[in-house]
N, C-alpha and C positions, 0 to 999 in steps of 0.2 A: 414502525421503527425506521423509517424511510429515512430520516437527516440523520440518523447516527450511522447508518447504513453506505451514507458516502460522504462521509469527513470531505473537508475543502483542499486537501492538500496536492492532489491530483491537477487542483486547476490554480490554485496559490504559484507553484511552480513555477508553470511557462507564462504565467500572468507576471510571476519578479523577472523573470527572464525577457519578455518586451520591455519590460519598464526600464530594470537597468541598462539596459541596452540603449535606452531611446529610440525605440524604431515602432512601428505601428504593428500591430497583429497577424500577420500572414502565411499561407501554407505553407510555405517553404521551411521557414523558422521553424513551424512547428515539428516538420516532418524531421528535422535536422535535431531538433529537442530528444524526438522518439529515439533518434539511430542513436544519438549518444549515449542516453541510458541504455537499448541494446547491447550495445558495445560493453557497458557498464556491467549488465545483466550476463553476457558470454564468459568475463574473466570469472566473475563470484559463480558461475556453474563450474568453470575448471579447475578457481579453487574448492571448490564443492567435493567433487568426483573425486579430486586428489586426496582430499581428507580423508576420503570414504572408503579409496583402493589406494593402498600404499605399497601394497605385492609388488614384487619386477613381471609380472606375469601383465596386470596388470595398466603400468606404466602408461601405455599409450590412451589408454581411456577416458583421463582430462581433455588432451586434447581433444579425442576423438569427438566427446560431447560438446567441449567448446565450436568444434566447426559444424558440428552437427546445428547446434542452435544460431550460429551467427548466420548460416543459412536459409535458416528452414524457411518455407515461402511466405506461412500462414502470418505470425509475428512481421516479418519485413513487409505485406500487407498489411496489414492493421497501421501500421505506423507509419505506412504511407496514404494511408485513406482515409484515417476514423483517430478517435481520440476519446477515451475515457475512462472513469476512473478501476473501473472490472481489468482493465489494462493493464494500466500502468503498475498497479498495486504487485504484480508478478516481481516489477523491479528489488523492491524491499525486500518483499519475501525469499528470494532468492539467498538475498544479503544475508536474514535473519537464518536461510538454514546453513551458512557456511559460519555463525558463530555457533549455534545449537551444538552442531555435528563436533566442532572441535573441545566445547564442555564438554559432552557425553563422552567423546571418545578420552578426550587425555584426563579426563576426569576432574576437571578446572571449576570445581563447585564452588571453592574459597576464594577465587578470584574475580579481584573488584572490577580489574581489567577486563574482562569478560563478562563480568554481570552487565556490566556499565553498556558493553555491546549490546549485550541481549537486550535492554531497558532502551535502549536508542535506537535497533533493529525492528524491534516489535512494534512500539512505540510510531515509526516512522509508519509500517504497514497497518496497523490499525487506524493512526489518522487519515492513512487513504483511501482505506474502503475495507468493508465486511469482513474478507476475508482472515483479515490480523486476527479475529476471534479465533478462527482454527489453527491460527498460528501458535496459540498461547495454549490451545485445547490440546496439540502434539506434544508442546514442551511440557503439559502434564501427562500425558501416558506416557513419555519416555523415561522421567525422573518417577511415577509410580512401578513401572518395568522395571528401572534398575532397582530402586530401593526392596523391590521383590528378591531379585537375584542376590544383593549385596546387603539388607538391611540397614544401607548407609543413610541417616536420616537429610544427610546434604546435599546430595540430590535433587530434595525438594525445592532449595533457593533458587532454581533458577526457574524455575513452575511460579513461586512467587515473586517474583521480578518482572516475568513475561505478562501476569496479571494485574501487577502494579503499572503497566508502562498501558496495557489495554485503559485500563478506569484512567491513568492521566489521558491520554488520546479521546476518550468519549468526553473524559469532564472540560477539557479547551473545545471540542467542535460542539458540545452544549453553551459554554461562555460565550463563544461566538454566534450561534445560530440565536439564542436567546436578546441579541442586541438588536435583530430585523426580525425576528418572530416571538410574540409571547408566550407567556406560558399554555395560555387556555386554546392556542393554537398546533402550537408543541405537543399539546398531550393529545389534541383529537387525531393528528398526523399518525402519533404512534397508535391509538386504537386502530385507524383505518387501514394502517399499513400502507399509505400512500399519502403525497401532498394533494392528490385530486379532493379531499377532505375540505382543505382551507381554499387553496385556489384551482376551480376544475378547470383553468384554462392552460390551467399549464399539458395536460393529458393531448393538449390538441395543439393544430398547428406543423409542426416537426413532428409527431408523430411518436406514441411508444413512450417505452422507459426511457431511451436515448436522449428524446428530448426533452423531458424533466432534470435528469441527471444536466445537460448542459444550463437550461435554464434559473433550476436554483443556485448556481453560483453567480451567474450571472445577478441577480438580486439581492444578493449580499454585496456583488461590489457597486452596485449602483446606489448600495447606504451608508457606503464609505469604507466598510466591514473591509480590510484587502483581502484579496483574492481577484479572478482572473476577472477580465471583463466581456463586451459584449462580443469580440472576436469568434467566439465559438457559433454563435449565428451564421456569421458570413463564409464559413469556411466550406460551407456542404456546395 
């Protein structure tokens, strides 16, 4: 399940972000791509923490985590050194738990305004990478949880929305991966649990998962498929 495992959207990104731009590929950009969504990723934790502790006792705790994470050493590493999609995918998800947290809490199961979030949150972190699955996996034991405590069967709408936004996410990075890889390639990929299946050269070279991950987008956009280009080579 390797290409459904890292949708292109990780590398589509800072790939429109050179382009529109007009400038060529380079560290710097990139590092400055990362700090932005950090920065992006600090506010939606504080609106996080504030959704979640609304006590006066409380109070300082947004902040408290917002400057906790706009610090922390490990993240402002990574995003000054490395780049990938197990990364970046953090940014979304973030997003998608400060719409979750505010259904469940204010109880916003009939809103479209809200659903439409979730669907676009989820949605966003499933085309980036793996993780969207557990994302959609939480939004159902939360709304199975409460339907427990309240037998309210509305609850579930947003467990179904969070699963519709996953199958839209998998079915465009299949429409697209299907336009540079075929089917009878596609499927031995997903038996083997890796591209080393179709192409073992990719396993080598740069080394690791690291380097497949940067290499198959690269291959998509060198078939015109957009997404990022061969930038990710040059950067190590």
């Amino acid at each position: 399940m390797y290409y459904f495992s890292h949708p292109p959207l990780a590398y589509d990104l800072p790939y429109l972000m050179f382009a529109g731009l007009g400038i060529a590929p380079n560290v710097l950009g990139l590092q400055l791509f990362n700090m932005l969504f950090h920065l992006l990723t600090t506010v939606c934790l504080y609106l996080l923490v504030k959704e979640l502790h609304t006590s006066e006792a409380a109070s300082r705790a947004p902040l408290f985590a917002a400057v906790l994470y706009l610090f922390m050493p490990a993240p402002l590493w990574f995003h000054s050194n490395a780049y990938m999609s197990d990364m970046f995918v953090q940014n979304f998800w973030v997003m998608h738990l400060v719409v979750v947290a505010r259904i469940f809490k204010r109880g916003e199961f009939d809103s479209w305004r809200s659903l439409g979030l979730l669907c676009a949150t989820t949605f966003l972190t499933m085309y980036t990478s793996w993780p969207g699955v557990f994302a959609a996996m939480a939004v159902t034991v939360l709304a199975c949880r409460h339907w427990w405590a309240t037998r309210d069967r509305a609850c579930f709408k947003p467990a179904v929305v969070a699963w519709v936004a996953v199958c839209l996410a998998l079915g465009l990075a299949l429409w697209r991966y299907l336009h540079v890889v075929d089917l009878d390639s596609l499927m031995l990929t997903t038996r083997a649990g890796s591209p080393c299946g179709v192409e073992q050269e990719w396993c080598t070279g740069l080394g690791g998962r690291s380097a497949i991950a940067i290499q198959l987008p690269h291959r998509l956009s060198t078939r015109g498929i957009g997404g990022p280009v061969h930038w990710a080579h040059t950067m190590a």
